[in-house]
TORBA-445902 format. One record per residue (C-alpha): x, y, z. Coordinates in steps of 0.1 Angstrom, whole numbers, plus 2048, in hexadecimal, padded with zeros to 3 digits. Layout:
BEGIN
XYZ ...
END
This chain:
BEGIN
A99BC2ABF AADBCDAA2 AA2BC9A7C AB7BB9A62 AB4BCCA42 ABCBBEA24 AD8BD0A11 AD0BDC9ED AE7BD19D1 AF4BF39C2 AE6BE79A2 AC3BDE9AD AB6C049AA AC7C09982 AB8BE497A A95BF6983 A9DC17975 AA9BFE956 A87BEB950 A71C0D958 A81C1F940 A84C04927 A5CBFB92D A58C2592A A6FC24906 A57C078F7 A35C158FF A48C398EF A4FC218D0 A30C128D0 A20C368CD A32C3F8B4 A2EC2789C A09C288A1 A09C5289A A25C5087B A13C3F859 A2BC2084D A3CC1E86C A23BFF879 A48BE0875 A60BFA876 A85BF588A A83C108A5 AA3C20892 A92C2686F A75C31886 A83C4F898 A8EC59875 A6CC51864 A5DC64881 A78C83878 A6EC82851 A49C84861 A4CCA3873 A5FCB7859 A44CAE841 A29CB885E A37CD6865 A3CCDF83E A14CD883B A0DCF0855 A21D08846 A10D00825 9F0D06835 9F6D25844 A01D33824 9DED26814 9C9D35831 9DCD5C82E 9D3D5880D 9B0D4C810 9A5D63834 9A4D8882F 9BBD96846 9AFDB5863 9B3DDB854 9B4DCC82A 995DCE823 986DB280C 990DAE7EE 983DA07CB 994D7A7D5 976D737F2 95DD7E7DE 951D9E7E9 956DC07D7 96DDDB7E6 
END
């Protein structure tokens, strides 16, 4: 006995694809606005931007921070000096 198969639509496997990746897009959006402050009723346009603007200014903190530590931690083979406390 043979089996009919039905025959796919050529654009039943994109409509998927479509809705997966449009279900995968929102939960990405969703994300973001919950990680990036003021970004709660934000248009996903102004948010990518916003989220931009948020990671230059994260990455210009860390930078800032790293600066503060070398000058805060002694660094190996200096010594210590008078800033930490101790006497040379």
């Amino acid at each position: 006995m043979e089996v009919m198969r039905r025959r796919r639509s050529p654009c039943s496997g994109r409509r998927r694809r479509s809705t997966t990746t449009a279900v995968a897009v929102g939960r990405r959006v969703r994300e973001l606005r919950r990680l990036v402050p003021g970004a709660a009723a934000m248009p996903a346009d102004r948010l990518l931007v916003r989220t931009a603007d948020y990671i230059a200014q994260l990455r210009a903190r860390v930078e800032l921070l790293k600066a503060l530590s070398e000058l805060c931690v002694p660094r190996e083979g200096h010594g210590h000096g008078a800033a930490d406390g101790h006497a040379p």
